[in-house]
C-alpha positions in Angstrom: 8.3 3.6 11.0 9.9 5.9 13.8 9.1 6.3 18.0 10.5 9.4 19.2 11.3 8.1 22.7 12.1 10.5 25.4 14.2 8.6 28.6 14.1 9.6 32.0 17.0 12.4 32.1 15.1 13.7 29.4 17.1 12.6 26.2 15.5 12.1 23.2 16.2 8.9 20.8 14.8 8.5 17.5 14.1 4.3 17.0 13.4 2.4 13.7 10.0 0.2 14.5 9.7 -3.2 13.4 6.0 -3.8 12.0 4.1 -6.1 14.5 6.6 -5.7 17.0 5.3 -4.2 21.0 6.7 -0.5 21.4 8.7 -1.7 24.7 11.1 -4.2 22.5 12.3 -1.8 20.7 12.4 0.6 23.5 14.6 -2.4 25.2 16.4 -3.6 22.1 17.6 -0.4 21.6 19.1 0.0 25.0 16.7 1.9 27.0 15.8 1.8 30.9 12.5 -0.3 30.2 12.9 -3.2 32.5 9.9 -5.4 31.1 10.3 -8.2 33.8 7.1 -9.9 32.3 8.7 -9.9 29.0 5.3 -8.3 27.6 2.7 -10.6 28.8 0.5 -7.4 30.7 1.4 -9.3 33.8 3.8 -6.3 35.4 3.7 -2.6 34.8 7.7 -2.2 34.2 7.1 -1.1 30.8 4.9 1.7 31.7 5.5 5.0 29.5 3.6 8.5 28.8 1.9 8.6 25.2 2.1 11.9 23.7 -1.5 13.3 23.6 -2.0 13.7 20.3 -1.1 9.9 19.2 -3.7 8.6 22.4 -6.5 8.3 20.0 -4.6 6.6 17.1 -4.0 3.9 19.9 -5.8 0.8 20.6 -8.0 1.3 23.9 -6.8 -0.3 27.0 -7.5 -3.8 28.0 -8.3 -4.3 30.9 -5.4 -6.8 31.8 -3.6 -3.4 31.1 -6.3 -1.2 33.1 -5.1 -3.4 36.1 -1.2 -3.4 35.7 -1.5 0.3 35.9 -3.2 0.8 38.8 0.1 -1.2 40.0 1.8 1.2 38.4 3.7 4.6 40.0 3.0 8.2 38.6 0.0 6.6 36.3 -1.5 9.7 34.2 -4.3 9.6 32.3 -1.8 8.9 28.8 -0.1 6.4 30.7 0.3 3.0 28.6 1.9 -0.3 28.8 4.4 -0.2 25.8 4.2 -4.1 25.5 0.7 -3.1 24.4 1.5 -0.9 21.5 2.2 -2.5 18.4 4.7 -0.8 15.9 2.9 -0.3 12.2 2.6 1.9 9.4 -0.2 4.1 11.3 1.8 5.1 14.4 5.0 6.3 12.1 6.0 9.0 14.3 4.7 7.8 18.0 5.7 9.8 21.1 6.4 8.1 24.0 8.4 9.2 27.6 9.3 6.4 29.8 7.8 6.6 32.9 9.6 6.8 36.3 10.3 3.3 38.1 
């Protein structure tokens, strides 16, 4: 599967997903600004990206662990999303994300 990722200068990268795996480690794995100081445990919003708005309702709906690190959060917009909440599978082939400011 493939995220189209979009950094903050406005570069695209194109990223093989790994099934099961959170969209921020691949994001970080393949070298992009995504601090995740929590290491994906929804306990810190430094993973925060947009979501393209056509893949929002292909996503699982916010937790509200996640609900609450966003309002932490800078810049929050209504597609905003924790990336260690997205999981990478077959169905999100294609996912559109832009990483959020820090």
């Amino acid at each position: 599967m493939k995220i189209i990722a979009t950094d903050r200068k406005g570069e695209t990268h194109t990223l093989e997903g790994r099934d099961g795996w959170s969209v921020m480690e691949i994001l970080r794995d393949a070298g992009l600004p995504i601090t995740a100081e929590c290491g994906g445990a929804c306990a810190c919003a430094t993973c925060h990206v947009y979501v393209a708005e056509d893949w929002l309702e292909k996503l699982s709906p916010k937790s509200d662990a996640e609900t609450d690190m966003l309002d932490m959060a800078l810049a929050v917009e209504p597609n905003s999303r924790l990336s260690c909440q997205i999981t990478c599978g077959p169905d999100l082939d294609g996912l559109q994300v832009t990483i959020a400011l820090e």
